[in-house]
TORROTI-49606 format. One line per 5 residues: number of its first residue (from 1); their letters; for each residue x, y, z of N, C-alpha, C. Coordinates in steps of 0.1 Angstrom, whole numbers. Each point is the difference from the previous one (the first is absolute). Layout:
N
NUM	a	X Y Z X Y Z X Y Z; ...
***
This chain:
264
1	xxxxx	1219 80 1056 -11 2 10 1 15 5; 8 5 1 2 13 1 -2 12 -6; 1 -3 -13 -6 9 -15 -15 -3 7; -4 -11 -3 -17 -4 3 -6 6 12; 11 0 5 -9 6 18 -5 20 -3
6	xxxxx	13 1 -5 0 18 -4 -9 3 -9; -6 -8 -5 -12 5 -12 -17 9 7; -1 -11 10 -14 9 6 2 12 6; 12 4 8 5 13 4 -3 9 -6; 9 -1 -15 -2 8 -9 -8 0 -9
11	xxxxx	-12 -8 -1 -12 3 -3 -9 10 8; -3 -4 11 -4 8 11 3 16 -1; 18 1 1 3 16 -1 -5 4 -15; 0 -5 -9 -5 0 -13 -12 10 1; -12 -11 7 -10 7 1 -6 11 9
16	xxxxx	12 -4 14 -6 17 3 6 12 -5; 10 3 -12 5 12 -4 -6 2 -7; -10 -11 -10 -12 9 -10 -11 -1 5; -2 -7 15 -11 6 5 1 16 6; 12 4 7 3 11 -1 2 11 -6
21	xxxxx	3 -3 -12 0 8 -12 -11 2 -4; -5 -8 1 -20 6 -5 -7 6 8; 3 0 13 -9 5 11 6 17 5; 12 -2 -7 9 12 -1 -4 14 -11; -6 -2 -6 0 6 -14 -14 9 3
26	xxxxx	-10 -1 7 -13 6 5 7 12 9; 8 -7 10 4 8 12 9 13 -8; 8 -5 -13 6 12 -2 -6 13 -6; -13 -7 -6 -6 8 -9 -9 8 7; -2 -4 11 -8 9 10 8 10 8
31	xxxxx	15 0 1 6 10 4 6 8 -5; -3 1 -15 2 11 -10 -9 5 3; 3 14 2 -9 10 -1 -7 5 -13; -12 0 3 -4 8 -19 1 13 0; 3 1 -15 3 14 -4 -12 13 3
36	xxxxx	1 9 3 -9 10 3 -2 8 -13; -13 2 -4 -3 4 -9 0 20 3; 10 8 -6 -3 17 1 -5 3 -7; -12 11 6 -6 9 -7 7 13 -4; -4 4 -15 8 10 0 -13 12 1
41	xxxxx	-11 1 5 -11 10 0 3 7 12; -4 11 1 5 10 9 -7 -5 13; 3 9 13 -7 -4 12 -15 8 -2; -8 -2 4 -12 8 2 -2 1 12; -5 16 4 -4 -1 16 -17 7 -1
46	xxxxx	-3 -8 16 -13 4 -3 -6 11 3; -12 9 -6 -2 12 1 0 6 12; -5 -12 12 2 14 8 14 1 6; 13 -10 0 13 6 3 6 14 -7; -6 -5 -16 3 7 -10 -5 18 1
51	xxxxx	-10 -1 4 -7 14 3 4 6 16; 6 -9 8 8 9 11 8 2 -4; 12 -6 -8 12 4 0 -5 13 -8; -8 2 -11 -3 11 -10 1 13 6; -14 0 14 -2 7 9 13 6 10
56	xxxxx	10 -5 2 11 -2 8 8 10 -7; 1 -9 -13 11 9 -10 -4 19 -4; -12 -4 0 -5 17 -3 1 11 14; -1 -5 12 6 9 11 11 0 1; 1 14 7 15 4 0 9 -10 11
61	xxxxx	11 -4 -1 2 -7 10 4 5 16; 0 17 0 -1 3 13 -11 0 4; -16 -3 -2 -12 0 5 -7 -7 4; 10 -15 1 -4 -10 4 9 -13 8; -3 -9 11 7 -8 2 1 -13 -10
66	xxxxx	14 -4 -6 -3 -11 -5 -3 -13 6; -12 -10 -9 -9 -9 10 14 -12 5; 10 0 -7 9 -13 8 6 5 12; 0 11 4 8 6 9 -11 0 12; -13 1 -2 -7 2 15 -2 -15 5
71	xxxxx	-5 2 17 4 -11 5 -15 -9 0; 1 -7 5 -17 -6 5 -10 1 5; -1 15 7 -9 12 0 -2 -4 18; 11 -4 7 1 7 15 13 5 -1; 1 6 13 14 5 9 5 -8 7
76	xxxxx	13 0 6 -1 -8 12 10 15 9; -2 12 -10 2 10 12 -16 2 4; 4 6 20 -8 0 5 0 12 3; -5 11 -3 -7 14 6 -9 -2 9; 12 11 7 -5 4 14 -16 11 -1
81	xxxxx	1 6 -9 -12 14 -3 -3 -3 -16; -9 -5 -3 -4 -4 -15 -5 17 -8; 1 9 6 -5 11 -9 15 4 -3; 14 -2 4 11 1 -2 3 -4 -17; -10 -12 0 6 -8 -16 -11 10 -13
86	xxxxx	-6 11 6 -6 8 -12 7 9 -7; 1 -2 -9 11 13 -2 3 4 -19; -6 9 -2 -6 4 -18 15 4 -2; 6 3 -12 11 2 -6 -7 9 -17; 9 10 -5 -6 0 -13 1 -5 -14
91	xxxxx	-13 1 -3 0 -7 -13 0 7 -15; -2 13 3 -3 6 -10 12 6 -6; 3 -5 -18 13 7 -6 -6 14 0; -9 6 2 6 16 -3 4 4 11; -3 -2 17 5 3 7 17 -3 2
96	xxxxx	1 -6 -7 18 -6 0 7 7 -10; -8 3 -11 6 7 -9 4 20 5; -14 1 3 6 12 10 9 0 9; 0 -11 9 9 -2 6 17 8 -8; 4 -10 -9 10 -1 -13 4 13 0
101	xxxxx	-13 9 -7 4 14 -7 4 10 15; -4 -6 9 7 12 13 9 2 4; 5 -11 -3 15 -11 9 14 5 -16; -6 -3 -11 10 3 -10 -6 9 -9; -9 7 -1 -5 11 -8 -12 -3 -13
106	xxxxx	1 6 -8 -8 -2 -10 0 -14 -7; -6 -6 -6 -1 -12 -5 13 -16 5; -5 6 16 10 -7 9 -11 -16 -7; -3 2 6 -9 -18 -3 2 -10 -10; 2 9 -14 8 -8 -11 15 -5 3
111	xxxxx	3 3 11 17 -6 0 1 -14 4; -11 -8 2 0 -14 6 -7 -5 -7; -2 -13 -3 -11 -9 1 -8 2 8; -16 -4 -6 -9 1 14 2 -15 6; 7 -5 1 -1 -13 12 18 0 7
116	xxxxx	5 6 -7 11 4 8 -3 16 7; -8 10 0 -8 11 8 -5 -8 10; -4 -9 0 -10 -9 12 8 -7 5; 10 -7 -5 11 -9 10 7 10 6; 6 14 -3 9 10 6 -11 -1 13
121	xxxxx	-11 3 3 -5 7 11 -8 -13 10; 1 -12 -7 -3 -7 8 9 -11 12; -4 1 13 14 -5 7 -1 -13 7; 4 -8 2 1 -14 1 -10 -5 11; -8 6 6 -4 1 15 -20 -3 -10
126	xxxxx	2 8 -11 -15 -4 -9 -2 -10 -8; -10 -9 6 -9 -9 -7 14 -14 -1; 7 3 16 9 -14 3 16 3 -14; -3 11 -4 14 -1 -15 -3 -7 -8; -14 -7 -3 -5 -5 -12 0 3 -11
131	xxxxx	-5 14 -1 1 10 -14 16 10 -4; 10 -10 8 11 9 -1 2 11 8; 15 2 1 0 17 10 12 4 -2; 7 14 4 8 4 -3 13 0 11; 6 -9 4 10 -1 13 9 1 -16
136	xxxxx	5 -9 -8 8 6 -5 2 12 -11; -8 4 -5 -3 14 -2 8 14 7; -5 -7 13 4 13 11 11 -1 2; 9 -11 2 15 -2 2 4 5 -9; -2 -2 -16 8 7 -8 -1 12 -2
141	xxxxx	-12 6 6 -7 13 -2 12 9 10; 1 -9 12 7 10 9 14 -1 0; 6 -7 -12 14 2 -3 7 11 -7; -17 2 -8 2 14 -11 -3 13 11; -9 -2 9 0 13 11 14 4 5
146	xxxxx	4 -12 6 11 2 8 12 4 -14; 2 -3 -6 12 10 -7 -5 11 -8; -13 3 -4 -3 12 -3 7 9 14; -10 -5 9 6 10 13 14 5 5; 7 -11 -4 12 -1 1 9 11 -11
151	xxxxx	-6 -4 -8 4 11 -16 -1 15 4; -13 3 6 -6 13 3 9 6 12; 1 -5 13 11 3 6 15 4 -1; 6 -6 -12 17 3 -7 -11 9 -6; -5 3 -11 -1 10 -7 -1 14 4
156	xxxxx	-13 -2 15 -1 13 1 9 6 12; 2 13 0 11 3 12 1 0 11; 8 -3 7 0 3 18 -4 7 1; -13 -1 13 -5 11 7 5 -9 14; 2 12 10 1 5 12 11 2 5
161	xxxxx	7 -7 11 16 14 6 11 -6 -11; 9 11 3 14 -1 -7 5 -10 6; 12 -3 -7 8 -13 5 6 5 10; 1 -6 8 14 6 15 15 -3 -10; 5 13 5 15 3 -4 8 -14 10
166	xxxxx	11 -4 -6 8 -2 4 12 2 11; 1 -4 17 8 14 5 13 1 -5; 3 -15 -7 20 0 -2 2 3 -19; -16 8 -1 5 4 -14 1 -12 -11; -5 -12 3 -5 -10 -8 -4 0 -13
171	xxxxx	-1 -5 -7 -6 1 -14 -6 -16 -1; -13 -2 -2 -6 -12 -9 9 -3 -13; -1 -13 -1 -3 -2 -19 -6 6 -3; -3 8 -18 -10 2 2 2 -5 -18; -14 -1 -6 -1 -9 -15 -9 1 -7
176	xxxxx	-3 5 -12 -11 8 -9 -11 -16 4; 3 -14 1 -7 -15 2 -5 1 11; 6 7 10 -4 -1 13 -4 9 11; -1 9 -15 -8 15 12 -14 -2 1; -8 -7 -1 -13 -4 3 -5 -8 8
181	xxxxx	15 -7 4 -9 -10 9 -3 3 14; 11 11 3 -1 0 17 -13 5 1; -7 5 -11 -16 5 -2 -5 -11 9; -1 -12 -1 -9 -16 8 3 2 13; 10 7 6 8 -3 21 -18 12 -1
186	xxxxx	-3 9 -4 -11 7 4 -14 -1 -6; -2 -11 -6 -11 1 -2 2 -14 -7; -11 -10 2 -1 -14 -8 -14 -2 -10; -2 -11 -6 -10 2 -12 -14 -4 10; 3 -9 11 -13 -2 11 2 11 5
191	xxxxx	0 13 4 -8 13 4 -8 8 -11; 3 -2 -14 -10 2 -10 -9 -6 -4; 0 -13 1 -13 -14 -2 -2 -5 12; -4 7 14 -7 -4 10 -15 -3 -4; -2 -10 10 -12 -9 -6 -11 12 2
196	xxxxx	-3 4 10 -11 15 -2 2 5 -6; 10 6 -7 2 10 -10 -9 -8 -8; 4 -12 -6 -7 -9 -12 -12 -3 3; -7 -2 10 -11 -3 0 -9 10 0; 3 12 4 -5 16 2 -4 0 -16
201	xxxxx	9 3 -7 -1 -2 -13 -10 -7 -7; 3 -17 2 -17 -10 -4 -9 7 3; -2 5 8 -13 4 8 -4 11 -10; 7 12 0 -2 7 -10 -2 0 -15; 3 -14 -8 -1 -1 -7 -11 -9 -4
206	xxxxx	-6 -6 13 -18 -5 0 12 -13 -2; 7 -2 5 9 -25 -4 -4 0 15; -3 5 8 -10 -12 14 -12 -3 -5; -9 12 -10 -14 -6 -3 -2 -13 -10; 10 -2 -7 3 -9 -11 9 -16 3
211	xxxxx	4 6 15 13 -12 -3 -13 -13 8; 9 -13 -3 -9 -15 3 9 -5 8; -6 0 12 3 -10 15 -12 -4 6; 8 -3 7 -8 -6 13 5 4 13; -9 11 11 14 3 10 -7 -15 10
216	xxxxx	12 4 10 -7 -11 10 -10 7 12; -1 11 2 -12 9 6 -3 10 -6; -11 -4 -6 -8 10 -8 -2 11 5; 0 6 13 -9 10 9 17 8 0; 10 -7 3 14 9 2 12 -4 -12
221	xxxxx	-7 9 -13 14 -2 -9 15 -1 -2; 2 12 12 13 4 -2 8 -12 12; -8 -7 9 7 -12 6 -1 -12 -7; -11 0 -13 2 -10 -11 10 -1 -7; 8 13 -1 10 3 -7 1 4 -14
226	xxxxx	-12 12 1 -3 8 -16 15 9 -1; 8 7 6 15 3 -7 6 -8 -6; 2 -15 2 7 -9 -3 -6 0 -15; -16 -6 2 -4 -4 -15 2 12 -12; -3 12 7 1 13 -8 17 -2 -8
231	xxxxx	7 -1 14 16 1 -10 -2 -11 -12; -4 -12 3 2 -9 -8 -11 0 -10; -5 4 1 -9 8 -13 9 7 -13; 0 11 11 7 9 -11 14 -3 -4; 12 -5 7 10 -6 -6 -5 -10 -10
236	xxxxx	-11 -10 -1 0 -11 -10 -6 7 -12; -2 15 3 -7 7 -18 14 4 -5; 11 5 8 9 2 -2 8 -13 -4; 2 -9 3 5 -11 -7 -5 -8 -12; -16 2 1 -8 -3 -14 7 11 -8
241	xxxxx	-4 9 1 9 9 -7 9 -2 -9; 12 -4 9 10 -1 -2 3 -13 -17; -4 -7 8 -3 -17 -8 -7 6 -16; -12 7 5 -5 0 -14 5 9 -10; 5 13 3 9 13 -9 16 0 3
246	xxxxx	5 -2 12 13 -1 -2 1 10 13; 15 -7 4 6 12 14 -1 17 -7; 2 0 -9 0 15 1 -10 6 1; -15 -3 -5 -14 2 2 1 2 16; -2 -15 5 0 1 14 7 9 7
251	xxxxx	17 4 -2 3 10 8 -5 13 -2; 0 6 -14 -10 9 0 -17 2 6; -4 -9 4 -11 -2 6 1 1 15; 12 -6 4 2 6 15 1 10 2; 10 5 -4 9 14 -3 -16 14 4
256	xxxxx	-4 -4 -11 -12 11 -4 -15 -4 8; -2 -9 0 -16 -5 6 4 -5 16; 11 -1 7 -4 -8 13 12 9 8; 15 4 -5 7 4 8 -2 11 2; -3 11 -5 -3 15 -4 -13 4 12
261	xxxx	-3 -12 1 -20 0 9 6 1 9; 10 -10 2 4 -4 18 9 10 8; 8 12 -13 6 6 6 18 -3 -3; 2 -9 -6 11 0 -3 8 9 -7
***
């Protein structure tokens, strides 16, 4: 009676494991993913993306903002005087290239790239630093000032009073290494590269008419802080400089075109 009783059970489980198993077999086949068919044909773009970028690529890239970098065409600075935000800058390479030949001499202009000539004189303050600018430029620029000047001072000789004698008859050290230095107690390499000195200079060499900012009052430059942009002008041609021919170009280029002007 027992065998007999156990038979419908297991009929029962019988049938729902191949009812399961059939009803199973749809569900798996739907959760394979199908295979993705690759193309191997190139991308095509359409002419008119195709004809900006063309247009894009043929200007120089200092003459223009690139389009991913501008914003959504408001401010949320707020000007107090809207004739404040006018303000032309130049555009013209021959005026820059003259610039070049004044500053370093004859076929000064060829010593750079023309888009590294436009990043030297452009300063972070124009067109938001979009088109690049020269802060680091000018750091490295004014590393090579400051030890040219530094150089020029040991080299050339003391000028002004004699040393005070000793009254107990004293003697210094004294060392073929170290007879140059007490040269620095009288004179340091900041009283040869004073920022007027350097900017006296741009001026004369037409780098205010050329350089690209933006002051913050158009009407009073020098409280916008045109010595500042001037130094950092001309230190970043000096560090282009540097980068593109090598420290010795550059020191020779101090030496001869910027410290000799200032008086050192």
């Amino acid at each position: 009676m027992a065998a007999n009783s156990s038979l419908p059970g297991f009929s029962t489980t019988y049938k729902v494991l191949r009812q399961f198993r059939s009803s199973s077999l749809p569900i798996s086949r739907q959760l394979v993913s199908p295979v993705r068919q690759l193309s191997c044909s190139p991308a095509r773009r359409s002419d008119a993306s195709g004809g900006a970028a063309a247009e894009q690529h043929e200007r120089p890239r200092w003459s223009y903002t690139p389009e991913r970098m501008k914003g959504p065409g408001f401010s949320i600075n707020v000007v107090k005087d809207p004739r404040r935000t006018v303000w032309s800058v130049n555009e013209d390479p021959d005026r820059l290239d003259a610039m070049y030949n004044r500053l370093l001499g004859q076929n000064g202009e060829r010593m750079l790239p023309d888009e590294i000539k436009w990043l030297a004189v452009t300063h972070k303050s124009f067109d938001y630093g979009r088109r690049g600018f020269n802060t680091r430029l000018a750091y490295f620029g004014r590393q090579i000032l400051a030890l040219e000047a530094t150089r020029s001072i040991l080299v050339n000789p003391l000028t002004g009073e004699a040393p005070i004698e000793d009254p107990h008859g004293r003697e210094p050290f004294q060392h073929p290494a170290l007879a140059n230095v007490d040269k620095l107690n009288s004179r340091q390499p900041q009283d040869i590269i004073q920022k007027e000195k350097i900017a006296r200079l741009a001026v004369d060499v037409g780098l205010s008419e050329v350089v690209r900012w933006k002051p913050r009052l158009p009407e009073n430059l020098e409280a916008s802080g045109l010595t500042v942009v001037l130094n950092t002008a001309l230190f970043a041609i000096v560090g282009a400089i540097s980068l593109q021919h090598g420290a010795e170009v550059a020191g020779r280029v101090v030496r001869d075109k910027i410290l000799r002007r200032v008086g050192a």
